[in-house]
C-alpha positions as a printed Julia matrix, in Angstrom:
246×3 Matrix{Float64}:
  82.96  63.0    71.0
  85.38  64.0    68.35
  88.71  67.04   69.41
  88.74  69.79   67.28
  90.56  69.16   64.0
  93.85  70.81   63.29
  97.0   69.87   61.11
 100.06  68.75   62.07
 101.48  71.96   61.17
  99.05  74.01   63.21
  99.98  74.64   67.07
  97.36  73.39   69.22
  96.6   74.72   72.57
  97.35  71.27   73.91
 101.18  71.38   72.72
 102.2   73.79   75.77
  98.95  73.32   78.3
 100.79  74.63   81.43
 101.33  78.24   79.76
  97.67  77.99   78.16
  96.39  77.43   81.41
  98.72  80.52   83.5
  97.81  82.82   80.79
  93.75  82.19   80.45
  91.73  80.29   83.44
  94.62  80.02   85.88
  95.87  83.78   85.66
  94.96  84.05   89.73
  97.45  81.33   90.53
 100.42  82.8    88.07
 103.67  84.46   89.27
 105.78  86.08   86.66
 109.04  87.45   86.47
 109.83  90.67   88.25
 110.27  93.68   86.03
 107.27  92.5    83.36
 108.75  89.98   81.92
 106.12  87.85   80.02
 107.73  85.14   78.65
 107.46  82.99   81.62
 105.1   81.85   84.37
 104.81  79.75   87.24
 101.88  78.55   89.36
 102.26  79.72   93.05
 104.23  76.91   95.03
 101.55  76.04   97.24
  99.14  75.34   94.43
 101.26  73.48   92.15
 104.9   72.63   90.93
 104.55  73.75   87.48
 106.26  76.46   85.38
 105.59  77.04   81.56
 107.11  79.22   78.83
 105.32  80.72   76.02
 107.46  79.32   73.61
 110.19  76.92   74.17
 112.58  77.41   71.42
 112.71  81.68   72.2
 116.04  81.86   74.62
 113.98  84.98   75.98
 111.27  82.53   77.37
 114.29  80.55   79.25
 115.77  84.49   80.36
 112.39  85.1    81.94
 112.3   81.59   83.3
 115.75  82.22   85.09
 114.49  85.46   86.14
 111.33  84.24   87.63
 113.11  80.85   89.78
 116.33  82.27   90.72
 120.3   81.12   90.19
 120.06  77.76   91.36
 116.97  77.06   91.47
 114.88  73.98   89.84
 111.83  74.5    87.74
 109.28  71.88   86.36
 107.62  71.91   83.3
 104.83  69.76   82.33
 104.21  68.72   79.06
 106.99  69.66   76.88
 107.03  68.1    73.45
 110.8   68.41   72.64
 113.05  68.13   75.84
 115.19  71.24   75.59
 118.56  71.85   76.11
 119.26  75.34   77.06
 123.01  76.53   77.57
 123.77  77.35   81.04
 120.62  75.37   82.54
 121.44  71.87   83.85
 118.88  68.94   83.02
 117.79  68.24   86.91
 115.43  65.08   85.53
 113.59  63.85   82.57
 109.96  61.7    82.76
 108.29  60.22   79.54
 104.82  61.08   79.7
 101.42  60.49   77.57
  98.56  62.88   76.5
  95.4   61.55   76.24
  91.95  63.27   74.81
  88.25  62.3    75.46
  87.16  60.96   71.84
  84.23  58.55   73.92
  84.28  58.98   76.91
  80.72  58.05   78.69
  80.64  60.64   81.5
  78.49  60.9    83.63
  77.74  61.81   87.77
  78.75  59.33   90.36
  76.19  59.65   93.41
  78.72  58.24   96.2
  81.35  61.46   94.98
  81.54  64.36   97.28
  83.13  67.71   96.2
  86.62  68.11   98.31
  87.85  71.48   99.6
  90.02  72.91  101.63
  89.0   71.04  105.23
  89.66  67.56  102.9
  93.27  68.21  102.51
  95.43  66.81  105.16
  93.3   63.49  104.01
  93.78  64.33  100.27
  97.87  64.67  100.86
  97.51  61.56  102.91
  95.81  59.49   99.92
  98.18  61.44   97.42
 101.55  59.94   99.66
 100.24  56.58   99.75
  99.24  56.42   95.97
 101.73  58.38   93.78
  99.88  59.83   91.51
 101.52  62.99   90.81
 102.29  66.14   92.61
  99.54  67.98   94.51
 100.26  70.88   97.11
  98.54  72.29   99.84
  96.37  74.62   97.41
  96.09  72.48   94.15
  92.79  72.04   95.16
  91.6   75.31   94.07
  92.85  74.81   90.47
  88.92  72.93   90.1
  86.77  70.35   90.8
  87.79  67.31   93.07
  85.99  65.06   93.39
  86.63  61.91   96.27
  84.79  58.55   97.75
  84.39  57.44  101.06
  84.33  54.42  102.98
  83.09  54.34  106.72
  83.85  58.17  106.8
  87.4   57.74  104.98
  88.63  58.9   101.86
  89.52  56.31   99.87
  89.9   57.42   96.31
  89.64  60.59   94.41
  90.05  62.27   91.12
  89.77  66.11   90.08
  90.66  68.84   87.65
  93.8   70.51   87.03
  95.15  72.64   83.97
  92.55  74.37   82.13
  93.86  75.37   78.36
  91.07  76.91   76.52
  88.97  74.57   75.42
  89.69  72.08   77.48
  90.19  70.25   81.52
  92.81  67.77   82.2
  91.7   65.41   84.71
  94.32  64.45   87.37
  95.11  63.19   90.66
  93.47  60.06   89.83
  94.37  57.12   92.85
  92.67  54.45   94.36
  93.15  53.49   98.74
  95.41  50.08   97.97
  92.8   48.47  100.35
  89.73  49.65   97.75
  91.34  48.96   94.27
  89.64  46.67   91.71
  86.19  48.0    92.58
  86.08  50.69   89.74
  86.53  53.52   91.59
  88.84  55.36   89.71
  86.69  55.01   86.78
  83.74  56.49   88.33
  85.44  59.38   89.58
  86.68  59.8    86.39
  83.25  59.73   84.39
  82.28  62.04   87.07
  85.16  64.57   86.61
  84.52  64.52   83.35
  80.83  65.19   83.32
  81.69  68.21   84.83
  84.1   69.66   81.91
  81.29  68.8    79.29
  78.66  70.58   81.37
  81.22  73.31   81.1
  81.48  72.63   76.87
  85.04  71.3    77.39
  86.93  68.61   76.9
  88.53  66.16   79.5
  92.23  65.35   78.66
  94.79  63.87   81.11
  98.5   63.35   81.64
 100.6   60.37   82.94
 103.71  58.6    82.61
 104.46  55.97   79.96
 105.51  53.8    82.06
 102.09  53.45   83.53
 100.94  51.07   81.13
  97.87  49.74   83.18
  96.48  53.33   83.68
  97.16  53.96   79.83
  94.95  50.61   79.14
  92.27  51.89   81.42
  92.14  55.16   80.19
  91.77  53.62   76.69
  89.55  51.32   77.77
  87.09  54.51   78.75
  87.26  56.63   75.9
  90.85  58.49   75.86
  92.48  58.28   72.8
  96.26  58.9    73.08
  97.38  62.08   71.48
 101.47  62.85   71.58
 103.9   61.78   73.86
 105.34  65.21   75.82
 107.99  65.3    78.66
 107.57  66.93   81.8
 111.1   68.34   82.53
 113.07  69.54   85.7
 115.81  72.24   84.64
 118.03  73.58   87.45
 118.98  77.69   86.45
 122.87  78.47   86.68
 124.04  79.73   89.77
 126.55  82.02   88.29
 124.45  85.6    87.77
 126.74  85.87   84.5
 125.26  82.44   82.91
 122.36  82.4    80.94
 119.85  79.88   79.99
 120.05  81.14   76.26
């Protein structure tokens, strides 16, 4: 499977997925600014940590984003391209992450998978704090599909769906039971996730650090192809009313 061409010069949907995703398939989940502002969105806080501006480089994106969090407060966006450095907002923590697409992926369903909902989550947050794999909140699994295997009745890995740009599915909350790794698990779910977003006529993309070089060889190994290298970004707003993040 090939992504959809575009130049370098063209934005891609991809390039800011967080505020693709609040303003299209995740609209239910998105809180915005009191007063109308627009320019700025966050998922609600028991569903995920994410916030996202419609455009990065507009210091009325970061005026809604203020607006939205509160003096003080911290918000975290996923998948910025170009850290930013807005005046009056104070950098609260930085992580290098990687972007990968589906180019040949072989997806397929994975029998042994069971869908996960709401009764699975004190197991799912249990899995998530032993494992690492990212941030997931009472509610994140509404955002899609989750997928999870068990073993003598306990969950032991799991993998599911998260942001959902047009067009496309990132796949996320991949992890493995430490007791269970090496058996391909992962890459089952995976496959399985991903069958899913084709049925659908998207395509599967995921998200993790850079530092996370044995995932990245997996995920290569699979059928992702990496495409950029964004940040995902914790900015704490000003406290003082009469700062600004422009």
């Amino acid at each position: 499977m090939s992504t959809p061409a575009h130049t370098s010069l063209d934005p891609h949907v991809l390039d800011n997925p967080a505020w693709a995703a609040l303003s299209g398939a995740h609209t239910a989940f998105a809180e915005y600014p009191a007063g109308g502002g627009a320019r700025a969105a966050r998922y609600s806080r028991d569903v995920s940590p994410f916030a996202a501006l419609s455009d990065p480089e507009d210091p009325r994106s970061w005026a809604d984003l203020r607006a939205l969090v509160g003096d003080g407060e911290v918000a975290s966006l996923a998948g910025v391209l170009t850290p930013p450095r807005p005046a009056g907002g104070e950098p609260a923590g930085r992580i290098q992450g990687v972007q990968l697409v589906d180019t040949s992926l072989r997806a397929e369903a994975a029998p042994e998978a069971v869908r996960l909902g709401a009764a699975d989550v004190p197991e799912v947050l249990e899995l998530i704090r032993l494992t690492e794999p990212g941030p997931f909140l009472p509610r994140t699994v509404e955002l899609g599909t989750y997928l999870g295997i068990r073993r003598q009745g306990r969950l032991v890995a799991m993998a599911g769906e998260r942001l959902r740009p047009p067009g496309w599915t990132e796949i996320s909350a991949v992890c493995t039971h430490p007791d269970h790794r090496g058996q391909g698990l992962a890459t089952r779910l995976v496959r399985a996730v991903a069958a899913g977003i084709r049925e659908r006529g998207e395509i599967p993309f995921l998200h993790t650090s850079a530092s996370n070089t044995r995932a990245i060889r997996l995920y290569e190994s699979i059928g992702f192809t990496l495409r950029r290298r964004p940040f995902f970004l914790a900015v704490r707003a000003p406290g003082n009313t009469a700062a600004n993040f422009s």
